[in-house]
Steps between C-alpha positions, in 0.01 A plus 500: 500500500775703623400769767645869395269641766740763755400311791712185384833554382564820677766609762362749732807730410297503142186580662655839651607561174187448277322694747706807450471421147136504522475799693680668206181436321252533762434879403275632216706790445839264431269272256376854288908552476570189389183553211610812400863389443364189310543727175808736567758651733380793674657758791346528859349819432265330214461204675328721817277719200368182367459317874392809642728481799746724678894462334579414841279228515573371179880487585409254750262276313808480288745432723293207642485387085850502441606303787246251387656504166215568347578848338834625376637871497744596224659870426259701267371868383278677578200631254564857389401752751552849492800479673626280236568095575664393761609150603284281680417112612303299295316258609355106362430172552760269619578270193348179622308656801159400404647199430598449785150595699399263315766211634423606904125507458527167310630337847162547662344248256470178340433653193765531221556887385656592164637821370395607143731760253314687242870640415637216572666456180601865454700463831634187420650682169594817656714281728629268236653785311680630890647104500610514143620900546744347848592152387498551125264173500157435609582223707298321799512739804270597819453901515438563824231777551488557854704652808860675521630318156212576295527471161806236559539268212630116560574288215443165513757149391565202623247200582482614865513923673467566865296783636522645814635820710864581541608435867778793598671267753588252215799567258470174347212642268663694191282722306671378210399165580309310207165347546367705757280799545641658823239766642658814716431463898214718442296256420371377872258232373717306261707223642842507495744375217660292704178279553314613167167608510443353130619368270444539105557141260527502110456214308252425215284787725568744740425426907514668825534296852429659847819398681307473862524855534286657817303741271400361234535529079198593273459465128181757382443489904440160501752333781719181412524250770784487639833236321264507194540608156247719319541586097507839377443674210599822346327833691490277810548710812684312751481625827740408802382569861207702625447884579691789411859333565417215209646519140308443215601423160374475140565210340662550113536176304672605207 
């Protein structure tokens, strides 16, 4: 049986950073935010109403959630006041941030976790018609749903694509390169291109291969050992690296 447990596979640089991770989490005020948001965006000053906490403590149960990439913030209005509506910041769930609880927790045991979508297939159509709408085809593609380049689409051809981070110090990497899904630098946990941290194969079926990479790749937070190839299916979410620096995609099949 393989052992997923933390205590085997882990560098203690990880450690340092799953325990900040944790500590995100480790506060019963930060897990009511994260419930409330489950069903809408809302501004601080709601957020403290329905938490019953001071806007200036909210703001920094917030600040801890968006550095764990757990929430998002995104330009909004306000309801209509007396003074009228103003502009204000909205804020939700991370796409893929419960998702990717899900993947850290998962290291601390044996025991296999898997994501379920009850809109699964109203995403996966709502993103379909984005792909068609920007290539003019639905074609094979990753949509990557985390991080700086949220919301980045990356079609897929060819038998083989390399994944990994773009390293600034090497000009050799074009992004107009074929074959290769090159992440921005922001992207901390995701090897570089130059030594890929996976690699995608298309044949009869569709496969993903951890390269060797230091942190890991997940399929529905289930890791792939490393130099072996995995199958995936459409609405698979791929994830590469750990924490709030990793990227994580949704796999489209057609």
């Amino acid at each position: 049986m393989t052992d997923n447990t933390i205590q085997g596979k882990r560098s203690p640089e990880y450690l340092v950073e799953m325990s900040e991770y944790l500590n995100a989490l480790a506060n019963p005020v930060r897990l009511q935010i994260l419930s409330s948001l489950e069903s809408r965006s809302m501004e601080l000053k709601e957020i403290a109403t329905i938490t019953r906490t001071s806007y200036e403590n909210i703001r920094k149960h917030m600040d801890k959630l968006l550095l764990a990439g757990l929430v998002r913030k995104d330009a909004g209005m306000s309801s209509e006041t007396m003074t009228g509506i103003h502009p204000v910041w909205k804020y939700s769930l991370a796409p893929g941030g419960m998702e990717q609880i899900i993947t850290n927790l998962s290291m601390f045991s044996k025991v296999p976790l898997t994501i379920t979508h009850a809109d699964l297939a109203d995403q996966l159509s709502s993103i379909r018609k984005e792909i068609s709408s920007q290539f003019g085809v639905t074609s094979p593609c990753l949509y990557l749903t985390s991080g700086p380049d949220e919301g980045k689409i990356f079609s897929l051809s060819g038998e083989k694509i390399s994944l990994g981070r773009i390293d600034p110090s090497d000009a050799s990497y074009s992004q107009k390169q074929k074959n290769i899904v090159m992440l921005s630098p922001d992207y901390k946990s995701v090897s570089r291109i130059s030594r890929p941290h996976a690699r995608v194969y298309h044949k009869a079926s569709w496969e993903i291969e951890d390269s060797g990479s230091t942190s890991g790749t997940f399929i529905n937070t289930e890791p792939i050992p490393p130099n072996t190839r995995r199958e995936i299916s459409d609405g698979d979410i791929i994830i590469l690296g750990t924490g709030n620096m990793s990227a994580r995609f949704l796999f489209i099949a057609e």
